[in-house]
N, C-alpha and C positions, 0 to 999 in steps of 0.2 A: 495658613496652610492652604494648597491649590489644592482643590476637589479635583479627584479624579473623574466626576461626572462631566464637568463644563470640556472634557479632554476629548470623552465620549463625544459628547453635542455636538465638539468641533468639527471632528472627523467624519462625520454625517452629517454637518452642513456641507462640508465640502464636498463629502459623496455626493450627495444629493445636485449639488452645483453644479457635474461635469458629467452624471450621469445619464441617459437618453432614457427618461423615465416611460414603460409601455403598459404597466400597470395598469388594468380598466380602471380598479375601485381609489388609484392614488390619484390626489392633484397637492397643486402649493398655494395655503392660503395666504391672504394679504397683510402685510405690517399689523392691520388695523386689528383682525382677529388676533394674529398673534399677541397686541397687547392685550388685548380683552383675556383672551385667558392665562394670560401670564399676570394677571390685578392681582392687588387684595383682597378680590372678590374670595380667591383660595379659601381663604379663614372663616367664610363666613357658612353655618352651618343651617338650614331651614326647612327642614320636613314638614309639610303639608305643603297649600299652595296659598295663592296671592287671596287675602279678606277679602276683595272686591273682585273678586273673579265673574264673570257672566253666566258662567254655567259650570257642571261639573260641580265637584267638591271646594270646599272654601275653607281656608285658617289654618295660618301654621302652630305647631307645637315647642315655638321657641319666640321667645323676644328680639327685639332688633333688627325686626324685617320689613322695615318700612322705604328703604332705597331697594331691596330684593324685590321688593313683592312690585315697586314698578316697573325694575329691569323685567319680571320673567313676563308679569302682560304687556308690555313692548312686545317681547320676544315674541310671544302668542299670535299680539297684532300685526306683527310686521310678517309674519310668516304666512298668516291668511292675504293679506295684501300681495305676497308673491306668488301665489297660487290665484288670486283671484276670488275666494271661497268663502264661504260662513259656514264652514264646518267649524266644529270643537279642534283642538289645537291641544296637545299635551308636548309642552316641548322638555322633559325632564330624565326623557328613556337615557342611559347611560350610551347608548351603542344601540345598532339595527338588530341585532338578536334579543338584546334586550325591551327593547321596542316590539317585538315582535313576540314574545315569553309574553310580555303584559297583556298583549292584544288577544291570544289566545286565552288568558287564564278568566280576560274580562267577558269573554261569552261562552265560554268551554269549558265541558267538565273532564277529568282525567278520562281516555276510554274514546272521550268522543272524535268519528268519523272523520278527517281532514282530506281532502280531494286536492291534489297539488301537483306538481312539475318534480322530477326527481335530478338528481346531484347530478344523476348521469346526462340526462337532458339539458342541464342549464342551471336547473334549480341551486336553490341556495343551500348550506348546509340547516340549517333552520324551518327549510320546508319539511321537513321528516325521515334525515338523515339517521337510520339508526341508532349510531354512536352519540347524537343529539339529545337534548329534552325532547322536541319535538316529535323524534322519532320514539323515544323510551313511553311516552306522557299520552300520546293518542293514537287511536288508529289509523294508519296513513295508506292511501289510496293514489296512486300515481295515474294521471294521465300519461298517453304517448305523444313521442311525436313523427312525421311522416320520414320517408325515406333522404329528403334533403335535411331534416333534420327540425320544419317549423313545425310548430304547435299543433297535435290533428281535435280541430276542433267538435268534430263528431268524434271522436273517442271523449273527448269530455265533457258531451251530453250525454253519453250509452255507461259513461261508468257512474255520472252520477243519479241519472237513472236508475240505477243497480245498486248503487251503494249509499245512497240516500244520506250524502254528506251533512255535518252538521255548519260545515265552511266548507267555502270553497275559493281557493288561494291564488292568485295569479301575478307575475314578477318573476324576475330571473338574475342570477348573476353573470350568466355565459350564456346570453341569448340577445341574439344580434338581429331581430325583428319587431315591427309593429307587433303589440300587444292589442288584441281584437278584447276591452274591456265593457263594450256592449254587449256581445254574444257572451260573452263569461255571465255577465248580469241578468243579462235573462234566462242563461241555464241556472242559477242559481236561485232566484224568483220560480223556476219552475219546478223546482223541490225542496224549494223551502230552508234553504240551506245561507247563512252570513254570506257575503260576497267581501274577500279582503282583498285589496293588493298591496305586493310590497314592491315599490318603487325606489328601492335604492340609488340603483342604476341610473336609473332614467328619469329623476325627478326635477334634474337642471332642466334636461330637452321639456318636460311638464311644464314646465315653470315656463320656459319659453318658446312654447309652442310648436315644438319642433318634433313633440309626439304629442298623441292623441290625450289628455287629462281622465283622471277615473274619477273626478267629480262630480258629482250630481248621480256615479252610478253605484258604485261601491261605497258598503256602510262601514267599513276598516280602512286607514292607508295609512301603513308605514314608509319610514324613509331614513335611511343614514340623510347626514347635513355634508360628511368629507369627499363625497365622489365627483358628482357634476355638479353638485351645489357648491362647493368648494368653499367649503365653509370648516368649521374643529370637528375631530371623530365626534360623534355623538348620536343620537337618535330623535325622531318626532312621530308621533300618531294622530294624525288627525280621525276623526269619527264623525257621522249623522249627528247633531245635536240632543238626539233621545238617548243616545247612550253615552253622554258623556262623563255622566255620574260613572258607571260601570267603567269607563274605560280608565278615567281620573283613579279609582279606587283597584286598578289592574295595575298601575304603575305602583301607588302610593295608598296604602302600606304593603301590594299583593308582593311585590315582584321586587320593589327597591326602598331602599332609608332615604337618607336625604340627598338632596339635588345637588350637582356638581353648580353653583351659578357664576362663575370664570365660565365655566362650559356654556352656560344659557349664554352670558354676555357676547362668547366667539359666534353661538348661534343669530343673536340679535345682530350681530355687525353684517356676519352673512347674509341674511335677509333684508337687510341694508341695501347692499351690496345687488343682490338678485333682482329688485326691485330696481335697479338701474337701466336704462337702455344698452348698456354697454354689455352688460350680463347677457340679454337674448344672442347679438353681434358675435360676443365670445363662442354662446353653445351653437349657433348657424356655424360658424366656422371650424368646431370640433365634428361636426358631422360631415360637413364636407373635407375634411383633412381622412376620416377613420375609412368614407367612399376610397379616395383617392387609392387610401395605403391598401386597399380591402382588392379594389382592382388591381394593383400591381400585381401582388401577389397571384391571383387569379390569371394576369396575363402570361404570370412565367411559371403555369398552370400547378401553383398550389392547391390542394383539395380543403375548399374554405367550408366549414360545417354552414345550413342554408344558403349557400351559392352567393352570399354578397352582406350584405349592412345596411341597416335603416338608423343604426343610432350611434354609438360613440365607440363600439366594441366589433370584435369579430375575434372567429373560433377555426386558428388552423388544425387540420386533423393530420397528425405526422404519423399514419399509420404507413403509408405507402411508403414512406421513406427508410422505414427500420429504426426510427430514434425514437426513443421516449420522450414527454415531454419536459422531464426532469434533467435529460443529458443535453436537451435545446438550451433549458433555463439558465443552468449551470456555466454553458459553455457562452453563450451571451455575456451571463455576468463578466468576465474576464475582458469583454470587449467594450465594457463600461455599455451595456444597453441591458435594461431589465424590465422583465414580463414574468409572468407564473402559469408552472405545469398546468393541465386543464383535463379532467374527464372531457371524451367527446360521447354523443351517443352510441351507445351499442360498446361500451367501454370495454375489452377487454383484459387493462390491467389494473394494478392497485393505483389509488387516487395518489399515494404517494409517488408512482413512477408516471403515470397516464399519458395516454396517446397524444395528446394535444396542447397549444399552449392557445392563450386568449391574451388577446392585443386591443390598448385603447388610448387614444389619442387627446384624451381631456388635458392631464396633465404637461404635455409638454407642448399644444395650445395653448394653455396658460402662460408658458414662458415665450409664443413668437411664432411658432411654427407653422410654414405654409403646406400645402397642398404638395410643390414641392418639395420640402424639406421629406414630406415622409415617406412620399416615394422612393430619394435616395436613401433611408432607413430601411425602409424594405427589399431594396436590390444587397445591403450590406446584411442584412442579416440572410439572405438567401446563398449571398457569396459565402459566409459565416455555415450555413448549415449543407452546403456541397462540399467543403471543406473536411467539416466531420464526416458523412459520405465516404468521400474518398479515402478517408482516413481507416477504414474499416475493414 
């Protein structure tokens, strides 16, 4: 009997095949991941971690984990080799939320103080989105940001100042600028407060030097592995080595059961993969592709949220136009090109309609794309959005 699933799969390959992918957070990984988690690893089930781990917690509570327990300290090892780092390494988080749930539960108690970026501004849902754990589970404190829309990094000296954070969170999902991670760290050294960052976003350009790294200054950093790392959904936390126990013990048993390790093997091929020269080459070129597309826009005077792009993303604000950014997304999809609604700051509708969309140029870099290619992408969705305009 033909599975109705493999029907599904097909039809999404081929989406995905002809589509103009603009999605910040999507890319397409390589053969090589794809077989890593598509193994036999699936079946294999191992709660704790690898017996010879370096630091952190040690020893699984199942038999049979003696090719596991060297895939996940590969994983661990290769992961520090593409950052560069001798930080603590947990690569088991299921996903960046979940990664990010563990990271808080390993130095935070219910209640406590979280100083952070809000949905409206950029922030992730996870930074202390209400409707969230995050937001249900601790006090959340927002910084601002200025009238273009960047980081004001004197409001998050004077609030933590005030509010005597017990972390203090810096990363973004819809934030198209250098992250100033030294000044985060010393307002946070000067109230005593965790300093995390969550680098989802931006952990390829980390990795390849093409943003500033929070190594050496932040004692938390999370990170999805599927966005610029172009690696399988999943999550990583790396830590200071003094709190690796804590953090080890925030994933495993705080937060999750046992480890996806298909998942760990797609991460190890990634990290593989990242540590390549070709990997820097690729994210050099997703930044100069997301400039390119970032300028157009601006030249055929889009109102881009902060005036321009330092990284792989940017944030149109469609307020002046009268569209939401749900009837942008929508009416794109039909034109085989897809991106997602976006809060902009100063939001005035539901995050399910929102003013804005947010555009990112990783993944279909991945498949070829120059400088010029996204330029004619952005005159066609511009043609695409005076259309609807007119239409009205």
């Amino acid at each position: 009997m033909q599975s109705k699933v493999f029907e599904i799969i097909e039809k999404e390959k081929e989406r995905q095949a002809h589509t103009i992918e603009l999605i910040a957070s999507e890319n397409f990984v390589s053969e090589n991941v794809l077989r890593a988690v598509g193994s036999c690893l699936t079946n294999k089930y191992s709660e704790g971690y690898p017996a010879e781990r370096p630091a952190g917690n040690r020893g699984r509570y199942y038999g049979g984990c003696e090719n596991v327990d060297v895939l996940e300290q590969y994983c661990c090892d290769m992961w520090q080799k593409a950052f560069h780092t001798d930080y603590h390494v947990n690569v088991q988080p299921h996903s960046g939320a979940s990664a990010n749930l563990a990271a808080y539960m390993s130095v935070l108690k219910p209640g406590d103080t979280i100083l952070a970026m809000s949905l409206d501004n950029g922030g992730h849902l996870t930074h202390g989105s209400p409707v969230n754990f995050s937001g249900r589970l601790f006090n959340m404190v927002f910084y601002d940001v200025d009238a273009s829309g960047r980081i004001d990094m004197e409001d998050v000296r004077k609030k933590a100042e005030d509010c005597k954070p017990a972390l203090i969170l810096a990363g973004a999902s819809a934030y198209s600028r250098i992250l100033d991670f030294r000044t985060f760290a010393d307002i946070a050294q000067s109230c005593g407060a965790y300093f995390m960052v969550d680098m989802a976003h931006i952990a390829g350009l980390v990795a390849a030097g093409d943003h500033p790294s929070p190594f050496g200054l932040a004692d938390i950093i999370t990170t999805t592995t599927h966005k610029t790392l172009r690696g399988p959904r999943g999550g990583l936390i790396f830590c200071r080595p003094e709190l690796a126990r804590k953090i080890d013990s925030g994933v495993f048993p705080g937060t999750q059961g046992g480890p996806l390790q298909h998942v760990i093997a797609g991460k190890a091929v990634a990290a593989e993969e990242a540590c390549d020269p070709s990997f820097a080459e690729y994210i050099h070129n997703v930044v100069k592709n997301c400039k390119a597309m970032c300028d157009a826009f601006l030249a055929m005077g889009y109102h881009v949220v902060t005036g321009g792009t330092d990284n792989h993303l940017f944030l149109l604000d469609l307020t002046d136009t009268g569209l939401t950014g749900k009837e942008v997304q929508n009416e794109l999809d039909k034109h085989g090109i897809t991106l997602n609604k976006n809060c902009v700051p100063g939001e005035t509708r539901s995050p399910q309609q929102a003013s804005g969309v947010r555009v990112g140029t990783a993944a279909m870099t991945t498949k070829g794309y120059t400088e010029e290619d996204f330029v004619r992408v952005a005159h066609r969705i511009d043609e695409i959005i005076r259309a609807m305009r007119q239409a009205r």
